[in-house]
C-alpha positions as CSV (number, residue, x, y, z in Angstrom):
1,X,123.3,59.5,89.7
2,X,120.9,62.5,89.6
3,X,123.4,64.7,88.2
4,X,124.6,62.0,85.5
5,X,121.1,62.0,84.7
6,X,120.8,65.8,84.8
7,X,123.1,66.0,82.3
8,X,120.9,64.2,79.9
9,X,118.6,67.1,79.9
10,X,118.4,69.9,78.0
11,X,119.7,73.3,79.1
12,X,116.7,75.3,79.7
13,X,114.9,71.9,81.5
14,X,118.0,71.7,83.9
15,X,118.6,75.6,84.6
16,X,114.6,76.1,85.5
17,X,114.7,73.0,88.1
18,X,118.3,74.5,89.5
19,X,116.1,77.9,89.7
20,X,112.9,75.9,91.0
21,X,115.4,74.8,93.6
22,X,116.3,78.1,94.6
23,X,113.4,79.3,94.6
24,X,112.0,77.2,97.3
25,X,115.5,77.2,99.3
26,X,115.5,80.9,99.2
27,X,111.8,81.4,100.0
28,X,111.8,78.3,102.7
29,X,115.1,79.1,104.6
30,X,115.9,82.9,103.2
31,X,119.1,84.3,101.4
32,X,121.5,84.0,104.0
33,X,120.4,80.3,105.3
34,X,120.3,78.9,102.1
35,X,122.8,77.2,100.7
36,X,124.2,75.9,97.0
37,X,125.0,72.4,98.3
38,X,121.3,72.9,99.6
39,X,120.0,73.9,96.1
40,X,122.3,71.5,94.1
41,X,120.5,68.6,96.3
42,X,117.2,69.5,95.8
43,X,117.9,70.1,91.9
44,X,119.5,66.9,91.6
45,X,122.3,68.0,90.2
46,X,126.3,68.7,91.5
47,X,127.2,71.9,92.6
48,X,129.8,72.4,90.5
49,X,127.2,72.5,87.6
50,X,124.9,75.0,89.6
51,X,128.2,77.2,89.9
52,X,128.5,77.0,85.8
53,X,125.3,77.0,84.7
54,X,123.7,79.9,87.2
55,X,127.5,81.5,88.6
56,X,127.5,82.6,92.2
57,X,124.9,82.4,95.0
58,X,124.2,86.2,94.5
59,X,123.7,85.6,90.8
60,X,121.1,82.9,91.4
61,X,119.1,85.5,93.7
62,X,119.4,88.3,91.3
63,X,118.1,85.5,88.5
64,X,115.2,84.2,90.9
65,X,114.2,87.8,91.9
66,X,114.0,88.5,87.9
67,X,112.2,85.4,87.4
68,X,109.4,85.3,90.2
69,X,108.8,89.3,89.2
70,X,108.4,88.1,85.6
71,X,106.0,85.8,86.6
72,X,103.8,87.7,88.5
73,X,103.7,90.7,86.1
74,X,102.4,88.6,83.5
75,X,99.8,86.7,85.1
76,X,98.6,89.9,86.2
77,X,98.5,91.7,82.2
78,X,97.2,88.0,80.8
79,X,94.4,88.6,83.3
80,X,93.0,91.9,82.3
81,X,91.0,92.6,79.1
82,X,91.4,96.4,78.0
83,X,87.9,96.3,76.5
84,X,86.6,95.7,80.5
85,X,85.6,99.0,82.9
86,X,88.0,100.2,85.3
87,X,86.4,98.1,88.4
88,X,86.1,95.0,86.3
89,X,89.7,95.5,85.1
90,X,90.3,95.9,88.9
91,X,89.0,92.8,90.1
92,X,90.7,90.8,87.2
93,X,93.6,91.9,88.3
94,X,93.6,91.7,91.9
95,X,92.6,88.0,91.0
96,X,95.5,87.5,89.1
97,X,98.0,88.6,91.9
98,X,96.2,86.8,94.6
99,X,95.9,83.8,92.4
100,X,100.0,83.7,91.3
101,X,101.2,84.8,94.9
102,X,98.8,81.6,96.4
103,X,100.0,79.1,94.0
104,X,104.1,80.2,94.3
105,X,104.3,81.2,98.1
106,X,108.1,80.7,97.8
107,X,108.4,82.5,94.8
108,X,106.1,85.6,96.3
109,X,108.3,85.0,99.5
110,X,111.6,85.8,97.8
111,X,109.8,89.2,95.9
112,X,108.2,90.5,98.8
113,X,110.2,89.8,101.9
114,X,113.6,88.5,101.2
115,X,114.8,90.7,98.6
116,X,114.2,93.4,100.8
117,X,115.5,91.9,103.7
118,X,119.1,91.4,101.9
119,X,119.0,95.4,100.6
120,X,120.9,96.4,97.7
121,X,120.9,95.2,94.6
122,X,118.2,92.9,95.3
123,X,115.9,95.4,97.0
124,X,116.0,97.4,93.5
125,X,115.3,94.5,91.7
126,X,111.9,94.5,93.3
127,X,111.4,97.5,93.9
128,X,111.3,97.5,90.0
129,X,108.6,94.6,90.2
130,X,106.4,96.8,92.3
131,X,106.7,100.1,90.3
132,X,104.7,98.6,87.8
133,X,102.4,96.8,89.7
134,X,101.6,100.9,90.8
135,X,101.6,102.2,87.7
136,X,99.1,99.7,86.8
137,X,97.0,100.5,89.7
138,X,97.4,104.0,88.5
139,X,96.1,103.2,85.0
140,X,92.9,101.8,86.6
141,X,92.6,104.5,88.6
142,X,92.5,107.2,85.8
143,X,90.4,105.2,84.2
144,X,87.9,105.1,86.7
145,X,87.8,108.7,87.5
146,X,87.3,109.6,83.4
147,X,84.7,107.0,83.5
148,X,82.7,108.7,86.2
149,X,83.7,111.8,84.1
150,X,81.7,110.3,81.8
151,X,78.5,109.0,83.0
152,X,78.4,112.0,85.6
153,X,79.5,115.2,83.6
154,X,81.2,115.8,86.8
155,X,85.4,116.3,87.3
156,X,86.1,113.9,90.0
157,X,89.6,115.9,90.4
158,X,91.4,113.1,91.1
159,X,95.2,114.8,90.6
160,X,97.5,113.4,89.7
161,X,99.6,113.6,93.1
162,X,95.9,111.9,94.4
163,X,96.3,108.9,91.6
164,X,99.8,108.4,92.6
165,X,99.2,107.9,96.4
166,X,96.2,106.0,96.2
167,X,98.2,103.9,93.5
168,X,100.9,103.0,96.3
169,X,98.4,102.5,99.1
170,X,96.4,99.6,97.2
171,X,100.0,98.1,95.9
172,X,100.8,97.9,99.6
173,X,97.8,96.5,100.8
174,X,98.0,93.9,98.1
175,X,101.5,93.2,99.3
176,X,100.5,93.2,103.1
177,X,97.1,90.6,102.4
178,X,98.9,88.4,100.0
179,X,101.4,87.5,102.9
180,X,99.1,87.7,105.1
181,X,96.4,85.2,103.3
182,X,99.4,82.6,102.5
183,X,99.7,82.4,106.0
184,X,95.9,81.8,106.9
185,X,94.7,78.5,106.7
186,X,91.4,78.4,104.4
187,X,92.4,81.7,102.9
188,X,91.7,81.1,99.1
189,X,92.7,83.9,96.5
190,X,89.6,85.0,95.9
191,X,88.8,85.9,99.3
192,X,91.7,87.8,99.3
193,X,91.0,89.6,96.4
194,X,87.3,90.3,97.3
195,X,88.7,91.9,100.8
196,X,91.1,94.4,98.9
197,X,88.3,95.1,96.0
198,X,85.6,95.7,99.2
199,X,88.2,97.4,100.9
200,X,89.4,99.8,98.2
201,X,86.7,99.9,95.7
202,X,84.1,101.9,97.9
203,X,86.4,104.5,98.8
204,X,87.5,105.0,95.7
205,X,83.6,105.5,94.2
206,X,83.4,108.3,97.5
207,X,86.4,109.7,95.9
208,X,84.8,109.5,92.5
209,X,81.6,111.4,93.5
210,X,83.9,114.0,95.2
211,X,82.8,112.4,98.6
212,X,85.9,112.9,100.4
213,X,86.3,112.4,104.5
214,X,88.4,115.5,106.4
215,X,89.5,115.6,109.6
216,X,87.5,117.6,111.6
């Protein structure tokens, strides 16, 4: 009866709950566990019409890594305001991603531990997700150092080899506490975010005033 009444639907209403499905299947029980009878059931629809609506299992992964990497990216460039400084342009976006990764745990499950469980071609498809998460980072992070510039007449020489690493080290941290803080009880998305802003934020003003620790 649920797929008679699935076929009522429109398209794009009964493709999103046969990806909602396999979203949650996928981030619940992993690639390899999950299965389309699985998905089909908890679409409510047959699986012949998850086979000719979405095509093969690897298809729907493909389509769900796309989708949840979509998501995120967005959330994160609605959050931020150009007009803001670099730190406050920061924080709005380290919101953002803690925010989207809290409310769609399956969906941040399939981006940041399942596609990179299964290797190629999913790894690359979010690998592609979090090359612009860094180059966003980046962005801030220029924008920081010319603002100090700025105020301070002082070259903060941030390289660029410098913006580059520290780009990748905050994306990875962000990565690391948002599974992390889905997995803590009590953990709310702005605690998260106010962890990785404490966390990164000082050392990047040290950086900033050419305060830089050495190994002695």
């Amino acid at each position: 009866m649920g797929a008679s009444k699935a076929k009522r639907l429109p398209r794009a209403v009964r493709e999103r709950q046969m990806m909602d499905a396999a979203v949650q299947t996928f981030g619940q029980r992993g690639y390899q566990a999950a299965s389309m009878d699985d998905i089909a059931e908890l679409a409510g629809v047959s699986k012949p019409l998850v086979y000719l609506y979405l095509n093969s299992k690897e298809d729907l992964f493909t389509a769900c890594i796309r989708r949840e990497a979509k998501a995120l990216l967005d959330a994160v460039a609605a959050a931020i305001d150009p007009g803001l400084s670099a730190e406050e342009q920061l924080w709005a976006g380290l919101l953002a991603f803690f925010t989207h990764t809290a409310e769609h745990p399956d969906g941040w499950a399939v981006l940041s531990r399942q596609a990179h469980i299964q290797g190629e071609p999913f790894a690359g498809e979010a690998a592609r997700m979090r090359a612009e998460i860094v180059a966003y980072v980046g962005t801030v992070i220029g924008a920081a150092a010319k603002e100090t510039h700025r105020e301070t007449h002082r070259d903060p020489e941030l390289a660029e080899r410098d913006v580059a690493g520290l780009a990748q080290a905050l994306a990875g941290a962000a990565e690391s506490l948002a599974g992390w803080a889905n997995g803590t009880p009590g953990m709310t998305a702005r605690e998260a975010a106010a962890t990785l802003m404490n966390f990164s934020w000082a050392g990047l003003g040290n950086l900033m005033k050419n305060e830089r620790w050495s190994p002695r």
